[in-house]
N, C-alpha and C positions, 0 to 999 in steps of 0.2 A: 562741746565747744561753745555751748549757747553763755557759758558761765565764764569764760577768756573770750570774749566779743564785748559783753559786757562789763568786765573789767578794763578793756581797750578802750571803751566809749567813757569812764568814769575817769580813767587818766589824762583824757582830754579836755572834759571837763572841770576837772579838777586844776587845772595848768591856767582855766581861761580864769576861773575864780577866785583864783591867787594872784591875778593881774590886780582884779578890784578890790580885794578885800580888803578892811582896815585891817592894822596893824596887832589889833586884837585879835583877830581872828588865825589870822595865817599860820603860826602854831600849830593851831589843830587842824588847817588844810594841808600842812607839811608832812603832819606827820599820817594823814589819809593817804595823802600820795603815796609817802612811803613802804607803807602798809601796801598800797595795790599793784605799788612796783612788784613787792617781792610774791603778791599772790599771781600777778602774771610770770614770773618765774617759775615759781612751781609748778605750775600749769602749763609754760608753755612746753612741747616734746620735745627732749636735747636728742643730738646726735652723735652718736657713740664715737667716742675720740679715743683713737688710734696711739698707740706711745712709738717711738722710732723706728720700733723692731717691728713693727705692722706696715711701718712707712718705708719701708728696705723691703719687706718681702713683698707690697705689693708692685715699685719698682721692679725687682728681680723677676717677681712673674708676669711682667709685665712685656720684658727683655726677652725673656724665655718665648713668650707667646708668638714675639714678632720674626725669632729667630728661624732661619730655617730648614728646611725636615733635612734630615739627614739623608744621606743617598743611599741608594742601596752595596754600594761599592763600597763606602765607607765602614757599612756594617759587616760586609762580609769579611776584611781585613781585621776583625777582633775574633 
């Protein structure tokens, strides 16, 4: 993590020395930034996204959980 802490801090400074910089330079401060945008991406840990059908069943089990027990008369009538 020592190496996206450090990229964190370079993105900051990078932001302050594009305030100053002449106009020759910013260019190739832009595209630094750019550059450390996307290495903080890949470094930082994504969180596994669900498609609909993950987002219904955990709802359903959700419904299911809160629901309640079945009685014992209930079951004996099957």
């Amino acid at each position: 993590m020592a190496r996206l802490d450090d990229l964190v801090t370079l993105r900051a400074d990078l932001l302050l020395w594009l305030e100053d910089a002449p106009v020759d330079r910013k260019a190739a401060l832009v595209a630094q930034y750019r550059a450390t945008l996307a290495e903080i991406d890949e470094l930082t840990p994504k969180e596994a996204e669900g498609d609909g059908i993950d987002e219904i069943a955990k709802r359903r089990d959700a419904r299911r959980a809160g629901a309640p027990k079945a009685s014992s008369r209930s079951q004996r009538q099957g």
